[in-house]
Each structure stands twice: as C-alpha cells, then as structure tokens.
N, CA and C atoms of all chains as a GROMACS GRO file, in nm:
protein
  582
    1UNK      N    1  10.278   4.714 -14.783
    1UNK     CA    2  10.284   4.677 -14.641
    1UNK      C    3  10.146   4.628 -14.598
    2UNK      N    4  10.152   4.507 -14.549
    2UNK     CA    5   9.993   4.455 -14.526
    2UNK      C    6   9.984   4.446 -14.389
    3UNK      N    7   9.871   4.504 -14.362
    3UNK     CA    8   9.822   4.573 -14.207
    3UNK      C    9   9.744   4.422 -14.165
    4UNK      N   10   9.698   4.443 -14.064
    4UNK     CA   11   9.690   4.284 -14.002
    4UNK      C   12   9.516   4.236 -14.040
    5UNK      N   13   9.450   4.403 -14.050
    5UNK     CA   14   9.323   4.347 -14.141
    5UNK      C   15   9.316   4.319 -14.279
    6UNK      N   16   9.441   4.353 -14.339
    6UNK     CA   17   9.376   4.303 -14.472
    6UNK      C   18   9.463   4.141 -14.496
    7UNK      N   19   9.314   4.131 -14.503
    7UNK     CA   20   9.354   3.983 -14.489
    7UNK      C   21   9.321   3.906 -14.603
    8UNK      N   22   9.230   3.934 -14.689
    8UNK     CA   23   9.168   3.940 -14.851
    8UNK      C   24   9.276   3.826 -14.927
    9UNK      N   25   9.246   3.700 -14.943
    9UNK     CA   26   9.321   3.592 -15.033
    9UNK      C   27   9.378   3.488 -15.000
   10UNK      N   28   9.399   3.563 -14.773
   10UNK     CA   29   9.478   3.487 -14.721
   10UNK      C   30   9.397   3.393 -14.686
   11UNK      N   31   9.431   3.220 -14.638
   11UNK     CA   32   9.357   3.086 -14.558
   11UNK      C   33   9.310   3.177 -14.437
   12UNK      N   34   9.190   3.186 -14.401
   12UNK     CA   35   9.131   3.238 -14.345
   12UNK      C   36   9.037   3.113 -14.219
   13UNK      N   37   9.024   2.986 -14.262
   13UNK     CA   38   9.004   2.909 -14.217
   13UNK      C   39   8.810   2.881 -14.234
   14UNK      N   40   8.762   2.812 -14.128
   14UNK     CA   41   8.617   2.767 -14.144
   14UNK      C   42   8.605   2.913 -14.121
   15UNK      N   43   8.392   2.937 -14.164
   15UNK     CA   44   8.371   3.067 -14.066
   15UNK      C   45   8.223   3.045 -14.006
   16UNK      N   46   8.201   3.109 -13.853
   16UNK     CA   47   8.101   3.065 -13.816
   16UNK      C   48   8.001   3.177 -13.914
   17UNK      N   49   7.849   3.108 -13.927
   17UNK     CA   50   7.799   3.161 -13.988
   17UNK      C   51   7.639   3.196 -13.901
   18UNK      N   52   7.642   3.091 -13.767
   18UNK     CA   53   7.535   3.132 -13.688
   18UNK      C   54   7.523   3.225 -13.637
   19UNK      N   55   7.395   3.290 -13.649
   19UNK     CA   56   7.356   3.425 -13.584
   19UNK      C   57   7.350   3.454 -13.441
   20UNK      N   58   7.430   3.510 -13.357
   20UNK     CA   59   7.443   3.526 -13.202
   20UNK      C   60   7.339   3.654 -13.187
   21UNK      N   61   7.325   3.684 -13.020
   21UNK     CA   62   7.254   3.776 -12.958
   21UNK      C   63   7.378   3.862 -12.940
   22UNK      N   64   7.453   3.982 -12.953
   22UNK     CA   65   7.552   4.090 -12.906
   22UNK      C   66   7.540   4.068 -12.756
   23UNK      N   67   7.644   4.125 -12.665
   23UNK     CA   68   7.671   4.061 -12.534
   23UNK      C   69   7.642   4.190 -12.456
   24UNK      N   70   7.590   4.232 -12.342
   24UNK     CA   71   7.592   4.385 -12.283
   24UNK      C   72   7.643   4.457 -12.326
   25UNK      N   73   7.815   4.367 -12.269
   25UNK     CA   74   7.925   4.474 -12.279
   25UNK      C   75   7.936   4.518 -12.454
   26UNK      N   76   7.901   4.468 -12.519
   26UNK     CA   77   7.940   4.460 -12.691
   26UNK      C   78   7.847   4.593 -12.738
   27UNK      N   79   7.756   4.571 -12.694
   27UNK     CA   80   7.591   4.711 -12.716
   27UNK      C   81   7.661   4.852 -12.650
   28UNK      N   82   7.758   4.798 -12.501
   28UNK     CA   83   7.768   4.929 -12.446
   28UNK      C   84   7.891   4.989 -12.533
   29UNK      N   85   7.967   4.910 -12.579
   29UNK     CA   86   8.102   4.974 -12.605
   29UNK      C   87   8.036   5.038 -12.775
   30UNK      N   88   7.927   4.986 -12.838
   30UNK     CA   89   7.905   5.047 -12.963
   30UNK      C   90   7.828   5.150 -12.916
   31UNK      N   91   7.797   5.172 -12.850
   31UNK     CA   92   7.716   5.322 -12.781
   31UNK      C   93   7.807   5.406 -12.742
   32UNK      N   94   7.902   5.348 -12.645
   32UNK     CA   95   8.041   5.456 -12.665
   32UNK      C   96   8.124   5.512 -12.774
   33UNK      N   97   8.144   5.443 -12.829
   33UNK     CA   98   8.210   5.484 -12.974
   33UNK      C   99   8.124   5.549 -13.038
   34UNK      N  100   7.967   5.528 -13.073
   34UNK     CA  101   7.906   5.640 -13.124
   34UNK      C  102   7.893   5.758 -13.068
   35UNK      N  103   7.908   5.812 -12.921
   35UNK     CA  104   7.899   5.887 -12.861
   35UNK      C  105   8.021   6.006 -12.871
   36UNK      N  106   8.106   5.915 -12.907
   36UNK     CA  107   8.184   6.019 -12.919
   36UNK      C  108   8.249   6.050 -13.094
   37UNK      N  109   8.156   5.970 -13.219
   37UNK     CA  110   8.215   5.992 -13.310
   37UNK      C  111   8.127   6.065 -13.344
   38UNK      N  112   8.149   6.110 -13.519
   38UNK     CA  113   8.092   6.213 -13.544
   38UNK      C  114   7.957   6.337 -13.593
   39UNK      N  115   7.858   6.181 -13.539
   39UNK     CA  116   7.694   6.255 -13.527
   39UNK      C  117   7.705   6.290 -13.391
   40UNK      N  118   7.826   6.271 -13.286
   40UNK     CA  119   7.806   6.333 -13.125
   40UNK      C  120   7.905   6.448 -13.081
   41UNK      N  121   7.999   6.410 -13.022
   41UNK     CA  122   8.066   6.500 -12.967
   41UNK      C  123   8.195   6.438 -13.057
   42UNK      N  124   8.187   6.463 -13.198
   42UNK     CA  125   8.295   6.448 -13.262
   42UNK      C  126   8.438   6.459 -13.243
   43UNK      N  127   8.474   6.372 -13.172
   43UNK     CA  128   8.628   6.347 -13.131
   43UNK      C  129   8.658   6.267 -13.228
   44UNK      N  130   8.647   6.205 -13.279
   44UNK     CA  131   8.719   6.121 -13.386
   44UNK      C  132   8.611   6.095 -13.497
   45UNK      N  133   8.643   6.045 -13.610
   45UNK     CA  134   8.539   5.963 -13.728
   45UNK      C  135   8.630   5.842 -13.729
   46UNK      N  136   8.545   5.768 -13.821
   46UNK     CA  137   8.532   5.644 -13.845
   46UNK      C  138   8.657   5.615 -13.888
   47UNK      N  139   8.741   5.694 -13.968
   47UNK     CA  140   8.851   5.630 -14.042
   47UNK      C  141   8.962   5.640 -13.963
   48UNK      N  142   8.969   5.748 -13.821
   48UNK     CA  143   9.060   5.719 -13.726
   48UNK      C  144   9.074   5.603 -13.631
   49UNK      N  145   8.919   5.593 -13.654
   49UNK     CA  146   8.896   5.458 -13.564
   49UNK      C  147   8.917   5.296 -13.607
   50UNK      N  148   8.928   5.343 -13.696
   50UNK     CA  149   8.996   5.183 -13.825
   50UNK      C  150   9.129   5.186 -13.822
   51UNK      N  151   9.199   5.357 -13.840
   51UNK     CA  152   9.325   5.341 -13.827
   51UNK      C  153   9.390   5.283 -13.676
   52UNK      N  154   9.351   5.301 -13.557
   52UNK     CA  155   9.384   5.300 -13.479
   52UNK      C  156   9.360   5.162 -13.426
   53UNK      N  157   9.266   5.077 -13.509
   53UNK     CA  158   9.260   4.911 -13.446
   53UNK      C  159   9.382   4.847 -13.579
   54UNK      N  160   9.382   4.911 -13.694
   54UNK     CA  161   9.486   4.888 -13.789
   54UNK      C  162   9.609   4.873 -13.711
   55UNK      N  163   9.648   5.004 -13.654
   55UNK     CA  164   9.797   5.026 -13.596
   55UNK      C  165   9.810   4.946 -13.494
   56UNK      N  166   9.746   4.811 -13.436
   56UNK     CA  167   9.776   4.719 -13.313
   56UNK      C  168   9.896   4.615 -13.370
   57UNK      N  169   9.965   4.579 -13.288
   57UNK     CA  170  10.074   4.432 -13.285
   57UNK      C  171  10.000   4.346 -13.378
   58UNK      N  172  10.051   4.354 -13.516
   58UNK     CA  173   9.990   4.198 -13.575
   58UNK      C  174   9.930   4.058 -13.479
   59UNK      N  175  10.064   4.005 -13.434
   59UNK     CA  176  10.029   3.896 -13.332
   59UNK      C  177   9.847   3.966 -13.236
   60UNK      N  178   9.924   4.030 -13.200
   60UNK     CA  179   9.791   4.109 -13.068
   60UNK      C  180   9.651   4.111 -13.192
   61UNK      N  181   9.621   4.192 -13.262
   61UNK     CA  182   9.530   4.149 -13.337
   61UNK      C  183   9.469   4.031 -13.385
   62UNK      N  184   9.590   3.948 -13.424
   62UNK     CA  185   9.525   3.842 -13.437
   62UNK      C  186   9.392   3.761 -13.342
   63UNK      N  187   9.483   3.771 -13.225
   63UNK     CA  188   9.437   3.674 -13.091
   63UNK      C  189   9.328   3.721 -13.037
   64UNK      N  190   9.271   3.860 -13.091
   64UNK     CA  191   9.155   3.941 -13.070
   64UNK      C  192   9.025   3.902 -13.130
   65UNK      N  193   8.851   3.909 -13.035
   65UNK     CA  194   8.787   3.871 -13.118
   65UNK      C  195   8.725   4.014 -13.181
   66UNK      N  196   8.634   4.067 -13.256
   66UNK     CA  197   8.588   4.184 -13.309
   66UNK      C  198   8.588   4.297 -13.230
   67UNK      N  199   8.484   4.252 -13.115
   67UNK     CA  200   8.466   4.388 -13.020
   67UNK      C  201   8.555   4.420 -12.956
   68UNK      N  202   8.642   4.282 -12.951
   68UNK     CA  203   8.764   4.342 -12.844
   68UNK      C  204   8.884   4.409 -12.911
   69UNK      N  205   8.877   4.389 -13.057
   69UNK     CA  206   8.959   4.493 -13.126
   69UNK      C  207   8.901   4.624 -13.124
   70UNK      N  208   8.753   4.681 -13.129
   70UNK     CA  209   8.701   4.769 -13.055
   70UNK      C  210   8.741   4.851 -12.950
   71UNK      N  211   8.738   4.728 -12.875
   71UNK     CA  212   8.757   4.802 -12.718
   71UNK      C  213   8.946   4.839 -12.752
   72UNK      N  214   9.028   4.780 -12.812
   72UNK     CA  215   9.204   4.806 -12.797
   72UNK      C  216   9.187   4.914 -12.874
   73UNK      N  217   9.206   4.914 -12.936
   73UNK     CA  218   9.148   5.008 -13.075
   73UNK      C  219   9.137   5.140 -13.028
   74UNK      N  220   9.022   5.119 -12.956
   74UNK     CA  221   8.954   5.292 -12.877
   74UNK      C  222   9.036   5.349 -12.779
   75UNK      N  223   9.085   5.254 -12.683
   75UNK     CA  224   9.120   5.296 -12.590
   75UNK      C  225   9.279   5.346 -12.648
   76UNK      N  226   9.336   5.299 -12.723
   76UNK     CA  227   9.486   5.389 -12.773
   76UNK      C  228   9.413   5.545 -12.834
   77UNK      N  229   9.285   5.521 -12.937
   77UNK     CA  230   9.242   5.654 -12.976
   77UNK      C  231   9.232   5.753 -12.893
   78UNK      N  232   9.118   5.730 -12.786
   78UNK     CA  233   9.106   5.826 -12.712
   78UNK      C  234   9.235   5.858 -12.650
   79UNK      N  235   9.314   5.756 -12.579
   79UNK     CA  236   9.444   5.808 -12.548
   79UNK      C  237   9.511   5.932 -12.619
   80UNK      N  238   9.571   5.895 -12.740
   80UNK     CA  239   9.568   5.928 -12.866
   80UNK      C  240   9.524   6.093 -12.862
   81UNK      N  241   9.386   6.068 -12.840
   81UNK     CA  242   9.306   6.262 -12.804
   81UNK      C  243   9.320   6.330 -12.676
   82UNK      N  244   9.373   6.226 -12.577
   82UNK     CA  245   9.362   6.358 -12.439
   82UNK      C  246   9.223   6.302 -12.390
   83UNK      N  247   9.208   6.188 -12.396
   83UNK     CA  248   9.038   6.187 -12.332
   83UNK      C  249   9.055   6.132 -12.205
   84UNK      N  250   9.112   6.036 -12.239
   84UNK     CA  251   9.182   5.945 -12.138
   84UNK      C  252   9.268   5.880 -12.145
   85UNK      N  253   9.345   5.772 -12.067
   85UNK     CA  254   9.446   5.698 -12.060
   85UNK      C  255   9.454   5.546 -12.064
   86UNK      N  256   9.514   5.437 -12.081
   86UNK     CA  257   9.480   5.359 -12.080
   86UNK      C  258   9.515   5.313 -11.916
   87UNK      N  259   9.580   5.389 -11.841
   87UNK     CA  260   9.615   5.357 -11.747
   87UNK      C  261   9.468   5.418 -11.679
   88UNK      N  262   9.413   5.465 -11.645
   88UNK     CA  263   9.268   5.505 -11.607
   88UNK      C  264   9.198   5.382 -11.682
   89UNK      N  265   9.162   5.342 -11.788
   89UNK     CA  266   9.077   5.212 -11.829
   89UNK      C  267   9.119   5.124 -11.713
   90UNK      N  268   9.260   5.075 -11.737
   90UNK     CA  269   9.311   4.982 -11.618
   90UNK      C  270   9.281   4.998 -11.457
   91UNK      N  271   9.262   5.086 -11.440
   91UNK     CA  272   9.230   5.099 -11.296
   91UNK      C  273   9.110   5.060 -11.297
   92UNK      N  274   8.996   5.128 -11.381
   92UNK     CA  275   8.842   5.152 -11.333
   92UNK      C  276   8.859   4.997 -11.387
   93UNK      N  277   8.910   4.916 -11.459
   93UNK     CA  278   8.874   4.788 -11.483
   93UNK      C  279   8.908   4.680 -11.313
   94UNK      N  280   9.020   4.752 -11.271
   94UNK     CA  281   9.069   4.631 -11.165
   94UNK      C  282   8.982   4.735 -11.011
   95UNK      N  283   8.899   4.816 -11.050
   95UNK     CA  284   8.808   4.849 -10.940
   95UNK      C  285   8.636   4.731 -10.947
   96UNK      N  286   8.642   4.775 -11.095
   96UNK     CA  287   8.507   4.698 -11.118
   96UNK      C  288   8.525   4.517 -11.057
   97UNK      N  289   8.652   4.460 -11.099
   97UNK     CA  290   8.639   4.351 -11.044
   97UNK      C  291   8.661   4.285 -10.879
   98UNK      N  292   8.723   4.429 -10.818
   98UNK     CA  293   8.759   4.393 -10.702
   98UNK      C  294   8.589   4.417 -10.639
   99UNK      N  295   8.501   4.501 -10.691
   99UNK     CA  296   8.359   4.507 -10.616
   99UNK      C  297   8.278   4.354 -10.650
  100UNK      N  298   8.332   4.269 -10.760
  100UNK     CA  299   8.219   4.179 -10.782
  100UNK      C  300   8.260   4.067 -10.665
  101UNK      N  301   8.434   6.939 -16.074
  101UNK     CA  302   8.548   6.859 -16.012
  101UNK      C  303   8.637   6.793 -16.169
  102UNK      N  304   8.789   6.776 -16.133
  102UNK     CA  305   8.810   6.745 -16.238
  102UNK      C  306   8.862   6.584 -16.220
  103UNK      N  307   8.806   6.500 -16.259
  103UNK     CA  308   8.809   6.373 -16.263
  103UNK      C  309   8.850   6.319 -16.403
  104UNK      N  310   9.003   6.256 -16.349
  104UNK     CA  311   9.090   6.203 -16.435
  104UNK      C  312   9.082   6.133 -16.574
  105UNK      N  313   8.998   6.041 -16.515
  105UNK     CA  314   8.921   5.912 -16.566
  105UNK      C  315   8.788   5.918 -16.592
  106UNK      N  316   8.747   5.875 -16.644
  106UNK     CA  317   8.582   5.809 -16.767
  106UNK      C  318   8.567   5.676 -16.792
  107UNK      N  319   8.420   5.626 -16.781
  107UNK     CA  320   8.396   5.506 -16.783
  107UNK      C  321   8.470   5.488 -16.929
  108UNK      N  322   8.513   5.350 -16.894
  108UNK     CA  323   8.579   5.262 -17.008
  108UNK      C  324   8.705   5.231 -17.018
  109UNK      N  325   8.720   5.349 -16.941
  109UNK     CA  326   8.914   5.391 -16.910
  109UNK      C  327   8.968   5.269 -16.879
  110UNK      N  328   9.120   5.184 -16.879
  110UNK     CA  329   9.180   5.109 -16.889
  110UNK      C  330   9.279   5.183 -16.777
  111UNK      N  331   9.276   5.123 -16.657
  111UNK     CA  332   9.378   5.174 -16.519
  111UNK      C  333   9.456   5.029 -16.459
  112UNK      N  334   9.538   5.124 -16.429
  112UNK     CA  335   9.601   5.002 -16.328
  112UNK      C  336   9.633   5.052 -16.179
  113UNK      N  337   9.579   4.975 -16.088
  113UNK     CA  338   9.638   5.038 -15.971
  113UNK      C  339   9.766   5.030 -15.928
  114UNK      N  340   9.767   5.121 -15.874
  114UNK     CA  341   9.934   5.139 -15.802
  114UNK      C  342  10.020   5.033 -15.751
  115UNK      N  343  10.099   4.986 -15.789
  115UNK     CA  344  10.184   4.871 -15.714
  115UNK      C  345  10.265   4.954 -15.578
  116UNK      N  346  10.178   4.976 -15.449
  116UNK     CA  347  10.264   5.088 -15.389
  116UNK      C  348  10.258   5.019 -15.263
  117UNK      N  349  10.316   5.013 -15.180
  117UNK     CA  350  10.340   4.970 -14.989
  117UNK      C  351  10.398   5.061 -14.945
  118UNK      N  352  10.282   5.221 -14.924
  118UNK     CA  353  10.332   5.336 -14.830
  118UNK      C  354  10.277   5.264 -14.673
  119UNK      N  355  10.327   5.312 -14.562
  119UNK     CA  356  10.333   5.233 -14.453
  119UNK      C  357  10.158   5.351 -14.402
  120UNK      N  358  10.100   5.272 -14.284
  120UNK     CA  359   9.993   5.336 -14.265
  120UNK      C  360   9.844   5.306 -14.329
  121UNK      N  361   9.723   5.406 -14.300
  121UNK     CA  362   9.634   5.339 -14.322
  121UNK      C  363   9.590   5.359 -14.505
  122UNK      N  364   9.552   5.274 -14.558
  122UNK     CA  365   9.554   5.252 -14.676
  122UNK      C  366   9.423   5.233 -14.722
  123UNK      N  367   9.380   5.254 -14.854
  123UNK     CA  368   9.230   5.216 -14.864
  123UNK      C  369   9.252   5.119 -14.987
  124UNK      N  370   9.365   5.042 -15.056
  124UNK     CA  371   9.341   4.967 -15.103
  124UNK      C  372   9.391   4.869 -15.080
  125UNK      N  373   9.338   4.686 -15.082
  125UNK     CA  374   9.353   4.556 -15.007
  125UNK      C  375   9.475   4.507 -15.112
  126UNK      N  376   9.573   4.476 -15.070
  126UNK     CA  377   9.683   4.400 -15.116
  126UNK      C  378   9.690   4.318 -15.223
  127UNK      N  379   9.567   4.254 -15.250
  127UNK     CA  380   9.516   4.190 -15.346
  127UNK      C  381   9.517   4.239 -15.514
  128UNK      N  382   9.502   4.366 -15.453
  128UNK     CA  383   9.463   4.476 -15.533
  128UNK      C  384   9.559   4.513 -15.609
  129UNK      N  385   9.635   4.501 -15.533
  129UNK     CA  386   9.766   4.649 -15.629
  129UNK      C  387   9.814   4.577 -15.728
  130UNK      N  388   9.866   4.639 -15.801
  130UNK     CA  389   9.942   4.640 -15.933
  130UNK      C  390   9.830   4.577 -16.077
  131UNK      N  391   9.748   4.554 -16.017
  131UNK     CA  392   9.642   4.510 -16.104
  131UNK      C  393   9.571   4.579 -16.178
  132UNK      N  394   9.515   4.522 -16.310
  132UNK     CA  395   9.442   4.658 -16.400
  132UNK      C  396   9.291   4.605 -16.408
  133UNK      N  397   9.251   4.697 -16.447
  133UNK     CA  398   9.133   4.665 -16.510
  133UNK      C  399   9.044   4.829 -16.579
  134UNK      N  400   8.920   4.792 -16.577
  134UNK     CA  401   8.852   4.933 -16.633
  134UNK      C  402   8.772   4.993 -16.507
  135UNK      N  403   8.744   5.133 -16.567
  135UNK     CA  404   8.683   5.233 -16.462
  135UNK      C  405   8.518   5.253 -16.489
  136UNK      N  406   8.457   5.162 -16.411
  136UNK     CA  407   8.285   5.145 -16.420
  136UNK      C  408   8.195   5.248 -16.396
  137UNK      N  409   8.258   5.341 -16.316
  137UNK     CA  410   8.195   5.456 -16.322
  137UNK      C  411   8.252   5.545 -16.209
  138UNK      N  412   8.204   5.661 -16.224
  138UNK     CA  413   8.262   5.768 -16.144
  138UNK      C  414   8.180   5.810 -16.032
  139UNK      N  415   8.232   5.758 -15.914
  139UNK     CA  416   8.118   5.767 -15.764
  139UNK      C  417   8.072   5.873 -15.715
  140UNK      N  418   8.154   5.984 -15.793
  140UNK     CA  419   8.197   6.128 -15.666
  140UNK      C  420   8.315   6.172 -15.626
  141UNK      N  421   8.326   6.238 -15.567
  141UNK     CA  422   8.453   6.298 -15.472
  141UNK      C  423   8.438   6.313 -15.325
  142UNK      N  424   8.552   6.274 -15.251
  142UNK     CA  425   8.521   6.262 -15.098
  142UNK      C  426   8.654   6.278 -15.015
  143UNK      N  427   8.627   6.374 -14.947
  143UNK     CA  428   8.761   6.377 -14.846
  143UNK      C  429   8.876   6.269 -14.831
  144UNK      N  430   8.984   6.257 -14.859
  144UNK     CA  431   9.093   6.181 -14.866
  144UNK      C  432   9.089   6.090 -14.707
  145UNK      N  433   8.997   5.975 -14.715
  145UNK     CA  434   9.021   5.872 -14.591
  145UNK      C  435   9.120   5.864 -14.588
  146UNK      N  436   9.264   5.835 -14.619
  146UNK     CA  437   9.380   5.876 -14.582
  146UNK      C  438   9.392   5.938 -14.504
  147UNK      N  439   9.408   6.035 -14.527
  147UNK     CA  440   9.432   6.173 -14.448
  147UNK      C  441   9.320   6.236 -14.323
  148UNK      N  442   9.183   6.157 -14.377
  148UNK     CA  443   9.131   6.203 -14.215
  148UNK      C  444   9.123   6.046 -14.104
  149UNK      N  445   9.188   5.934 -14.150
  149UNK     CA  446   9.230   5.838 -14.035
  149UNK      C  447   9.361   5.922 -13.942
  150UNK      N  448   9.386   6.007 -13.983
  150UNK     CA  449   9.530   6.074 -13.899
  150UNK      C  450   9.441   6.187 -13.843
  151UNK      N  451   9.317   6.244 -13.863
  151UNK     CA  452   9.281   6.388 -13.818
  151UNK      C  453   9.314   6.520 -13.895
  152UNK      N  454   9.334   6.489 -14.005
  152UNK     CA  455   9.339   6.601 -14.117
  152UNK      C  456   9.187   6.571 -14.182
  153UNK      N  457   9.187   6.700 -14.253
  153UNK     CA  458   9.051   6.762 -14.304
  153UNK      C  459   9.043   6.650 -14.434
  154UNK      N  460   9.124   6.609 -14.479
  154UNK     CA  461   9.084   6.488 -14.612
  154UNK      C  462   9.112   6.574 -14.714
  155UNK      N  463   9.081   6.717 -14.695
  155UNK     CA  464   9.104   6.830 -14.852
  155UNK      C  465   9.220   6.844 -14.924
  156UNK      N  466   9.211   6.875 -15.032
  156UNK     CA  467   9.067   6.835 -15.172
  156UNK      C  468   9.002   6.719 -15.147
  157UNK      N  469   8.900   6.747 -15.155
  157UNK     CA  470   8.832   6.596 -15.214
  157UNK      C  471   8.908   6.524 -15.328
  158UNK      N  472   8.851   6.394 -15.306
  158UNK     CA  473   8.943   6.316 -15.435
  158UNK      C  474   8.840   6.251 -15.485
  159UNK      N  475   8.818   6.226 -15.638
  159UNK     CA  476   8.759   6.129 -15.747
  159UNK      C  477   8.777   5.966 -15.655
  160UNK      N  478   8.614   5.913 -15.676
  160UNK     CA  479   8.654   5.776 -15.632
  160UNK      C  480   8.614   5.677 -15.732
  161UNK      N  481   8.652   5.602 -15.759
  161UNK     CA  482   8.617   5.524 -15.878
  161UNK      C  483   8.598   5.392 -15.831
  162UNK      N  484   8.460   5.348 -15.891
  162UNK     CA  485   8.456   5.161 -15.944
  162UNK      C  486   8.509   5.120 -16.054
  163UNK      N  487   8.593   5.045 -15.997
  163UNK     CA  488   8.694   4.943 -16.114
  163UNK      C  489   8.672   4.843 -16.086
  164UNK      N  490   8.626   4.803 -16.282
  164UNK     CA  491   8.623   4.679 -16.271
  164UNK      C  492   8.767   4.539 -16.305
  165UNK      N  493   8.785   4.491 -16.221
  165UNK     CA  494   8.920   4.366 -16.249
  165UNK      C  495   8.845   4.237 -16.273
  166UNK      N  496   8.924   4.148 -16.407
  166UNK     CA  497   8.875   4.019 -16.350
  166UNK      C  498   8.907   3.943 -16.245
  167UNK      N  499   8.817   3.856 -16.215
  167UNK     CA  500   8.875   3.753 -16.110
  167UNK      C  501   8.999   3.682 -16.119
  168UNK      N  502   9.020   3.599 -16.257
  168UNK     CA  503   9.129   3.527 -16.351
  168UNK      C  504   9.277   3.628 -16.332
  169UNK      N  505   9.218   3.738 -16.347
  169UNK     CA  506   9.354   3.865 -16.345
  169UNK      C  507   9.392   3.886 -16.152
  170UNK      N  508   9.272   3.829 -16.069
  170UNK     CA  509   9.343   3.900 -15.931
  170UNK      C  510   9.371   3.708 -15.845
  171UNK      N  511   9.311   3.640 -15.853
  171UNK     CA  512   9.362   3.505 -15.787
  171UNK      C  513   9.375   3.374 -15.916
  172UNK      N  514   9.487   3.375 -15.879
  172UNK     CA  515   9.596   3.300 -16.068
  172UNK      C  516   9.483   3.123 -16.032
  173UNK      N  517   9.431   3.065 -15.951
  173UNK     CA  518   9.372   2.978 -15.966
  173UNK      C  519   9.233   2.999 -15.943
  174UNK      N  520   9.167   3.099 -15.975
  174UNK     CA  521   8.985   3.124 -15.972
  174UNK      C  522   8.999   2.982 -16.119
  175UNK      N  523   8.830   2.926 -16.031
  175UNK     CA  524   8.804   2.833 -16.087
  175UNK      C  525   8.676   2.824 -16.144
  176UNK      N  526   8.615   3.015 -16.143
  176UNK     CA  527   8.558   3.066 -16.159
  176UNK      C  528   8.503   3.079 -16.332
  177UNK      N  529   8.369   3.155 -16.352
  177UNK     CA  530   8.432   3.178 -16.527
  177UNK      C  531   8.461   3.291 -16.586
  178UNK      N  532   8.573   3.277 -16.656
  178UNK     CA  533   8.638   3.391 -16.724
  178UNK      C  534   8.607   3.539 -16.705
  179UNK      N  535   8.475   3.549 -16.724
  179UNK     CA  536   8.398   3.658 -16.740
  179UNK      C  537   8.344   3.698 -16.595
  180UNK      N  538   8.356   3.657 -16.484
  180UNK     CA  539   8.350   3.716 -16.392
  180UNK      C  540   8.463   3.851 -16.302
  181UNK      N  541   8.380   3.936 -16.256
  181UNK     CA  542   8.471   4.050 -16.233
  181UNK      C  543   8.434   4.099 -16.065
  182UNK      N  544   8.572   4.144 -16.027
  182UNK     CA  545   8.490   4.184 -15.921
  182UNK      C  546   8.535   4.350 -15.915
  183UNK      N  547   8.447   4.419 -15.857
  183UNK     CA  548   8.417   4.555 -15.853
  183UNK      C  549   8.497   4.647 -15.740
  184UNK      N  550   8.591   4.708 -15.736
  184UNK     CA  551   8.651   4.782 -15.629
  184UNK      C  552   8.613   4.964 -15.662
  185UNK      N  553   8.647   5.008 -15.513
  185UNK     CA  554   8.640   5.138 -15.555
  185UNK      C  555   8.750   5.208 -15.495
  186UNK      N  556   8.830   5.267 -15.565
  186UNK     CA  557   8.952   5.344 -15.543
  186UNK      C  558   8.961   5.467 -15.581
  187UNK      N  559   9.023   5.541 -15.524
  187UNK     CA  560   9.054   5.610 -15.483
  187UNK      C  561   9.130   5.717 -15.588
  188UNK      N  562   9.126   5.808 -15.724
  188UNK     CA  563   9.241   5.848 -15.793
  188UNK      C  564   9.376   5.862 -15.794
  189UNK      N  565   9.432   5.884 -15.650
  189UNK     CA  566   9.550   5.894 -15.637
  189UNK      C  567   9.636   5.706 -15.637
  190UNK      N  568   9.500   5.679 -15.639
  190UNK     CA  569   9.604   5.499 -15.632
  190UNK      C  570   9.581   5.413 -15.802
  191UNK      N  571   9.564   5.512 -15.896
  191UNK     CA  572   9.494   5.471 -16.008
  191UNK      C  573   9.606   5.564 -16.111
  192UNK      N  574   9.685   5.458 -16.236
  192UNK     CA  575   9.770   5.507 -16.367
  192UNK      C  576   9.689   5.491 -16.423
  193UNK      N  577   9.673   5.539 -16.559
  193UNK     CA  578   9.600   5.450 -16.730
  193UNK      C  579   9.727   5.379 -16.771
  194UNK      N  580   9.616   5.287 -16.824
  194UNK     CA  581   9.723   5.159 -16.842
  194UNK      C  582   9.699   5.110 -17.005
   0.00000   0.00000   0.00000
C-alpha cells in the first residue's frame, strides 16, 4: 500500500534547487512542534508525527507545500492527543484575520 | 541481542502491503540483496508512530541491493548499489 510520501521511482517532475530564507510562520510552526516533541513536553515523537502527515487524503497531500503538510499533519495529531481541536485552530485562525 | 543476520547474508525483503505507517519505500520490497552490516537495535518505529513503546527493540540492518536489481532501466553501472536500512521483521534469507 503506497502512502502518498513514498514517492521513490515515481516522475516527480523538475526540482527547485535554490536556496530560500524559511518564512516567520515556517520558524514558528518548527518551534511548535519541537516544543511539544520529545526533548520538551513529550506529547508525541517524531514517528507519530510522520505518521500523522502520512495518514492525510492522497489528493490533499499532494496539493500541499512542506510546512503546510506540517501544519495538517499536527493539527490532526494534537487533535489526535486531547491538546486541541482543529475546530479551535479554525477559530483562532478566522480571529487572527478578522483583526488584520 | 539476538540478531538474525550477519554481514554477507543474502536477504530479501518482504513483498508485504500491511496498511499504515511503514518503514520500507515501495521500491523496495520484494527485492534482495546482502546485509552490510548490523546498525543496532531500536524501538519498533512502527509501533511508536501509533504511541506504543516500540518494545523489543528490533535488529536494523544495511542492505545492500543493486541498482540494475531495483529500477529495470538504471543506465547506471552494474556494480553500483544502493544502501537501505531495514528493519528485521521486513527481512527473509534468500
């Protein structure tokens, strides 16, 4: 059964190879995830957190770029633990934009 | 620890599609090659992507496959190999 990352043989297409600057949001969300994996307040390790961007909608993965499989990824995990909800992400997201 | 396998060993990996998270790439399976050396033992990533303890530890092995043996048009030469590391439970002698 092939999960939507392994992708190993398949046309994969061009790949960019220029070096970017990481974006705020990209620094903050890898500070979150370390925060709560397992040099911190160990709620999850690493291999739940692979499983859990693994277990997304093929299609939906696809159309995702890295961090933002990150960000889908986490937010079912923590769900997942009782941390939070994704329906709480959704709110504090459509608060943050109604202040800008 | 008792580890199955010894460099030189002749394995084939598992031709297997259990559903869930997996530690070996599709590419991979059913394919043989030899066992390059013996890495250690380490909690079953399997089993702690779900939140289990991973215990026993499991034997992890570098195997070596050729290229020629894993993509039928490498245009590569013969003698090139590439190096995986798996896992014992996904590893027959072959």
């Amino acid at each position: 059964m092939r999960r939507p990352n392994d992708v190993g043989g398949l046309p994969g297409g061009p790949i960019n190879t220029h070096a970017h600057e990481p974006e705020p949001w990209q620094r903050l969300l890898t500070a979150i995830v370390s925060a709560v994996g397992p040099a911190v307040r160990k709620i999850n390790c690493v291999d739940e957190f692979r499983r859990a961007r693994e277990d997304l909608d093929p299609d939906f993965y696809a159309s995702l770029t890295y961090f933002e499989l990150w960000t889908e990824g986490f937010i079912n995990l923590m769900q997942e633990k009782g941390v939070l909800t994704r329906a709480e992400v959704e709110a504090r997201v459509a608060a943050m934009k109604a202040r800008r | 620890m008792t580890a199955r396998f010894k460099p030189g060993d002749r394995v084939r990996i598992r031709d297997a599609n259990p559903p869930g998270h997996r530690r070996v790439p599709v590419y991979a399976r059913g394919r043989a090659g030899v066992i390059e050396r013996l890495c250690g033992e380490f909690p079953n990533p399997e089993e702690l992507a779900y939140g289990f303890d991973g215990l026993p530890k499991r034997p992890l092995y570098r195997v070596r496959i050729r290229q020629t043996d894993i993509w039928p048009e490498y245009k590569g030469s013969a003698k090139d190999m590439l190096e995986l590391e798996i896992y014992e439970h996904w590893l027959d002698p072959a």
